[in-house]
C-alpha positions as CSV (number, residue, x, y, z in Angstrom):
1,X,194.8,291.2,96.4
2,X,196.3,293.6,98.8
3,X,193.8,294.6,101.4
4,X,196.0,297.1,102.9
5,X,196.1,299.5,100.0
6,X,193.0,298.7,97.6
7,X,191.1,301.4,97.2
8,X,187.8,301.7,97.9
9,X,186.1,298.5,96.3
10,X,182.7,299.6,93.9
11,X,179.8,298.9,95.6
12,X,178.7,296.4,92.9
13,X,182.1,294.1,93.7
14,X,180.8,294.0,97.2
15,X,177.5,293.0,96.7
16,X,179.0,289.9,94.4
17,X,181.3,289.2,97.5
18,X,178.6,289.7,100.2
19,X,176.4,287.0,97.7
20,X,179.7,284.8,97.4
21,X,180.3,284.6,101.2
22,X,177.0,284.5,102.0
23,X,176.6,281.3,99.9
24,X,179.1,279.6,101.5
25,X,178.5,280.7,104.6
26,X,174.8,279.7,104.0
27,X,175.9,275.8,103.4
28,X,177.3,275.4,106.7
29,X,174.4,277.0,108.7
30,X,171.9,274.7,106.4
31,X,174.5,271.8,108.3
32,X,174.0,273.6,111.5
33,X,177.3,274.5,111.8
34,X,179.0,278.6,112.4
35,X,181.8,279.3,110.8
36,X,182.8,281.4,113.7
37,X,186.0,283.7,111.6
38,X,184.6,285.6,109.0
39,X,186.6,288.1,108.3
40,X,188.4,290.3,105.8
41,X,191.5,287.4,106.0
42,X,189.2,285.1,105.2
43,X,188.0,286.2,102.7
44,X,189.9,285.9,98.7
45,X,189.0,285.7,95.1
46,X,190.3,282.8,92.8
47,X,192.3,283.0,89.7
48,X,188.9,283.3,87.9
49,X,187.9,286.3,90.0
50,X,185.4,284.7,92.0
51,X,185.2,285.3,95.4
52,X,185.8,282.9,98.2
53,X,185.4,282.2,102.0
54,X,187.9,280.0,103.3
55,X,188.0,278.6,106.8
56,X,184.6,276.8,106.4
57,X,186.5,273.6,108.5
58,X,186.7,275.8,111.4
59,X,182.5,275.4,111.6
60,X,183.3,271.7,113.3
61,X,185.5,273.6,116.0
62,X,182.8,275.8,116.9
63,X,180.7,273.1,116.9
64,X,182.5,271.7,119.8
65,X,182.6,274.7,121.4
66,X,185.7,276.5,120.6
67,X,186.0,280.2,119.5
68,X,188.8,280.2,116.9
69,X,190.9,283.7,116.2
70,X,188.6,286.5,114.8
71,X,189.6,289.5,113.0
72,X,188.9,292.3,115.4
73,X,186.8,294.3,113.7
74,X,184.4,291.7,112.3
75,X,183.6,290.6,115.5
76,X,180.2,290.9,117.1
77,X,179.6,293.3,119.6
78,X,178.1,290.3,121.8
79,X,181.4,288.6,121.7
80,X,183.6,291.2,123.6
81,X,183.8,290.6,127.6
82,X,182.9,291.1,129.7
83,X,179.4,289.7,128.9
84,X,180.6,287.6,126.0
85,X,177.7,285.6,124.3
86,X,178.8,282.3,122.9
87,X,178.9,282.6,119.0
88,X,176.0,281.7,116.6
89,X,174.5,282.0,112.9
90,X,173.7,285.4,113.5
91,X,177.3,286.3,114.9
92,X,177.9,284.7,111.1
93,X,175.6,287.4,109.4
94,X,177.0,290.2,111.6
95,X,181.0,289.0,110.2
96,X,179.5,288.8,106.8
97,X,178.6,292.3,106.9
98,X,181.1,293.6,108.8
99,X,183.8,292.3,106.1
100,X,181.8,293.4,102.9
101,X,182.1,296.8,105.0
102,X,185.9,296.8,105.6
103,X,185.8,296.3,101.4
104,X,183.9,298.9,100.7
105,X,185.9,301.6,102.9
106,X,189.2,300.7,101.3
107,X,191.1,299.7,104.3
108,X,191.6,297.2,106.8
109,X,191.7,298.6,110.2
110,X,193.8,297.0,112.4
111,X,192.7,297.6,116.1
112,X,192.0,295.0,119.3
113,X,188.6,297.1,120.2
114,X,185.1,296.2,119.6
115,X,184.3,297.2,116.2
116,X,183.0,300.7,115.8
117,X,178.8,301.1,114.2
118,X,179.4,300.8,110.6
119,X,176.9,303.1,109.2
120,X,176.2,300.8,105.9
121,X,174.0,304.1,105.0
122,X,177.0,306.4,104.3
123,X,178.5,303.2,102.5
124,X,175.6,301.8,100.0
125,X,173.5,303.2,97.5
126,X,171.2,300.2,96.8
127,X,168.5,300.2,99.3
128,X,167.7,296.5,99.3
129,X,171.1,296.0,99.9
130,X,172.4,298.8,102.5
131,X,168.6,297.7,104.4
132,X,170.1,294.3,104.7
133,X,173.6,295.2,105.9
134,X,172.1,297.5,108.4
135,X,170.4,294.8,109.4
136,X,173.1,292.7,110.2
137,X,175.3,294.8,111.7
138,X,172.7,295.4,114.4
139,X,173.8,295.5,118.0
140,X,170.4,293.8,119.5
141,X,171.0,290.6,118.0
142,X,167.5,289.5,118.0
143,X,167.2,291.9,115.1
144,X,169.8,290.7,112.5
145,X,168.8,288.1,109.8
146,X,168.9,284.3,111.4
147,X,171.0,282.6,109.1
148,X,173.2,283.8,106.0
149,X,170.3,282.2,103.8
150,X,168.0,284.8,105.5
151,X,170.7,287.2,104.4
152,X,171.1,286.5,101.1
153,X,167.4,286.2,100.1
154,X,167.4,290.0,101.4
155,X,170.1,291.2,99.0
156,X,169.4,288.9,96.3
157,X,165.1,289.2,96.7
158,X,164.9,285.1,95.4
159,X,162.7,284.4,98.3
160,X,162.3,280.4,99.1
161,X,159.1,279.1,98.2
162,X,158.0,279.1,101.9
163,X,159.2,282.8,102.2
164,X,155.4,284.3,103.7
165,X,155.0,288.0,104.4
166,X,152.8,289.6,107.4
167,X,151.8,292.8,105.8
168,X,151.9,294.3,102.5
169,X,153.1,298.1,102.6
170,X,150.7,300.0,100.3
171,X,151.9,304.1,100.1
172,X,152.8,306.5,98.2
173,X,156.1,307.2,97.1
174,X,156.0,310.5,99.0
175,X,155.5,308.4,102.2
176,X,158.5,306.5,102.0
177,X,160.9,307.4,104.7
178,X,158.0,307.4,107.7
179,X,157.1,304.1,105.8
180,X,160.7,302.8,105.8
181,X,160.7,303.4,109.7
182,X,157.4,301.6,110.1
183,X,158.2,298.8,108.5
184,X,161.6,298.0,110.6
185,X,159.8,298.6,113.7
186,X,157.1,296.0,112.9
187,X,160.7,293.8,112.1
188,X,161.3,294.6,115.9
189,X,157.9,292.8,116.6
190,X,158.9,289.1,114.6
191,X,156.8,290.5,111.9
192,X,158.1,290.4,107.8
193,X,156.8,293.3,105.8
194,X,156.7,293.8,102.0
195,X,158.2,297.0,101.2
196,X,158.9,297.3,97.4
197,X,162.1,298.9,97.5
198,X,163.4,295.8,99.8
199,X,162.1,293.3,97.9
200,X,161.7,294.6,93.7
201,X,165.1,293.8,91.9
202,X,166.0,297.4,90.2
203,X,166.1,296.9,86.7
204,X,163.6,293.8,86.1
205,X,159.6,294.2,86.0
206,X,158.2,294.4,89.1
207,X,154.7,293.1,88.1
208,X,155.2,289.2,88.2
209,X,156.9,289.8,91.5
210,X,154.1,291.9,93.1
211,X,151.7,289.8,91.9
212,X,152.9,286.6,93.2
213,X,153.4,288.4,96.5
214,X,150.4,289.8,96.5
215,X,148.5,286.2,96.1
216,X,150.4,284.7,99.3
217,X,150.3,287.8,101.7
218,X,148.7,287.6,104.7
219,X,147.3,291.2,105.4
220,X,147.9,294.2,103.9
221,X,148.0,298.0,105.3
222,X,147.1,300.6,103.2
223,X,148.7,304.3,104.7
224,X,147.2,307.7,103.6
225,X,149.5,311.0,104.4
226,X,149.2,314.4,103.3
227,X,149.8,313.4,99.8
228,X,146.9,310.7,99.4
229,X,147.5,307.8,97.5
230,X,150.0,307.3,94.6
231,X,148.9,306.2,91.3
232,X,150.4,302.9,91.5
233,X,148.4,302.5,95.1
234,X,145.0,302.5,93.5
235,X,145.9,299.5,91.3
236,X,147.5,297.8,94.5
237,X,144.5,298.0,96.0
238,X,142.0,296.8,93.8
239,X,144.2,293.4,93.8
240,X,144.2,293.6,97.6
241,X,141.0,294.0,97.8
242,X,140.0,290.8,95.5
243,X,142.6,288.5,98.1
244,X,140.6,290.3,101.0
245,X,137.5,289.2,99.4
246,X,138.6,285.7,98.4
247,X,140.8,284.8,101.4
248,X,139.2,287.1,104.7
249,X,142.4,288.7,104.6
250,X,142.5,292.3,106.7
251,X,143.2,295.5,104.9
252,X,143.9,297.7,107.2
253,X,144.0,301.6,106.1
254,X,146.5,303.7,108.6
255,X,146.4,307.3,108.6
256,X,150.0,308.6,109.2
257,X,150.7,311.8,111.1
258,X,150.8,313.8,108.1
259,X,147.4,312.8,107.0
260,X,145.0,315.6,107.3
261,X,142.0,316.1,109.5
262,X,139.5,314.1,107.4
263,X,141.3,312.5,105.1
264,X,139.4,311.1,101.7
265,X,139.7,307.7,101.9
266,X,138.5,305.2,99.2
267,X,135.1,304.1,99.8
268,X,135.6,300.3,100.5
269,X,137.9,301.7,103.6
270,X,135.6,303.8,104.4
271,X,133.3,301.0,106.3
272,X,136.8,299.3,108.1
273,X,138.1,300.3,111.2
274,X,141.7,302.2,111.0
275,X,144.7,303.1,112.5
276,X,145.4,306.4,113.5
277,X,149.1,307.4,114.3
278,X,148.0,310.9,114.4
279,X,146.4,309.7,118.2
280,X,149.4,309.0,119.7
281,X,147.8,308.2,123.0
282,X,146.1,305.5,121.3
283,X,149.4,303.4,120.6
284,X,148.7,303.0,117.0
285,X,151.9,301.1,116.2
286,X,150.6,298.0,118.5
287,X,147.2,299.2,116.9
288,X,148.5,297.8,113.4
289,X,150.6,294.9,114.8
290,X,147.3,293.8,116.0
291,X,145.0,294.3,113.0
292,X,148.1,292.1,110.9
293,X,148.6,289.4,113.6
294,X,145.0,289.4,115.1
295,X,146.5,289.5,118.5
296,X,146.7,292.4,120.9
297,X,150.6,293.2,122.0
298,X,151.1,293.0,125.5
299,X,152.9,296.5,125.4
């Protein structure tokens, strides 16, 4: 393959690439080893047209505490001097995604700068997947996916056995991007929420996979705008409310800043106490990371 001149690779080739490598790349963290040079070079598909990530030997080197040659523009920001971080799993995930981006743009830029924000946005229609490439190509490292498994389970949605959630994301549809920005910033507290669109598979049902969520989540939030609730949110919550009854888990309703001045709520919400992020003064963000966690944020 000639990575100079390919066009612009469809984004469903990249997402069998980004699974490919991630694979791979997964196998050697499970080892606790980095591979250290993901990149676009490393990158090639067999004479079956599978894809494959060579250089998994170099893991050992870095292992021993070598930093072998990277491809400039897959290299972590937190790699560049002249505050240079040593090199780790999630230096892995941000290569990953920093080479299934050079794919999907057509080109391979050759430069000796830190690489430029890849705005996967602009690059990916799939929201499961661009959410998990945006992800990794996070500067604050603290905010990328640990290990390539973690990354794969996000694009693929096969969660491990052990995969728990913190907070089920109950809206309406008409919510979505104000809930989309909620649900990364309670990602910026350690906290995993369940947000349909990044973890339901498009084109398979998505009632076996709510309901198994549904029976191992830990809390849930249920958020009211100017729209009320969705059709599908009344059935979502009559499950809820049966794990809440059975378990003690919270259901917490959150009235977003579109909601209006007195809300109708549904009556077995009525009776709990809420969060209301139209009170600003009132922190409601650390409001709802403490009615999911049960602990007050320091903040």
């Amino acid at each position: 393959m000639d990575r100079e001149r390919d066009p612009q690779m469809p984004e469903s080739e990249c997402r069998r690439m980004l699974i490919a490598i991630a694979a791979g790349t997964a196998a050697l963290h499970n080892g606790g080893l980095i591979h250290g040079s993901i990149s676009p070079h490393s990158v090639f598909r067999d004479h079956e047209g599978e894809w494959r990530l060579g250089g998994q030997g170099l893991g050992l080197l870095v292992a021993a505490g070598c930093n072998p040659y990277m491809f400039p523009r897959a290299i972590p920001p937190e790699l560049f001097p002249p505050n240079a971080q040593s090199t780790s799993m999630r230096s892995d995930v941000f290569s990953i995604a920093a080479t299934v981006c050079c794919f999907r743009q057509g080109a391979v830029p050759r430069n000796s700068a830190p690489p430029a924000a890849v705005d996967a946005r602009a690059l990916f229609e799939e929201p499961r997947l661009r959410f998990a490439l945006e992800r990794a190509l996070s500067s604050d490292v603290s905010l990328r996916q640990k290990t390539a498994a973690e990354l794969l389970a996000e694009v693929t949605g096969e969660e491990s056995p052990a995969t728990e959630f913190d907070v089920f994301m109950c809206h309406n549809a008409a919510d979505k991007p104000i809930i989309r920005k909620l649900a990364q910033q309670l990602k910026e507290f350690g906290l995993n929420p369940w947000l349909d669109e990044w973890q339901l598979q498009p084109g398979v049902p998505w009632q076996p996979a709510l309901e198994r969520q549904i029976e191992k989540i830990k809390s849930a939030a249920v958020f009211v705008g100017d729209r009320g609730l969705g059709p599908w949110q009344n059935l979502e919550q009559a499950a809820l409310l049966r794990q809440f009854v059975a378990r003690g888990c919270p259901v917490i309703p959150v009235l977003l800043p579109t909601a209006g001045e007195v809300p109708q709520l549904p009556l077995f919400l009525q009776g709990m106490t809420w969060v209301d992020f139209r009170q600003r003064d009132a922190d409601p963000l650390a409001r709802l990371v403490w009615g999911i966690t049960g602990t007050r944020p320091s903040r």
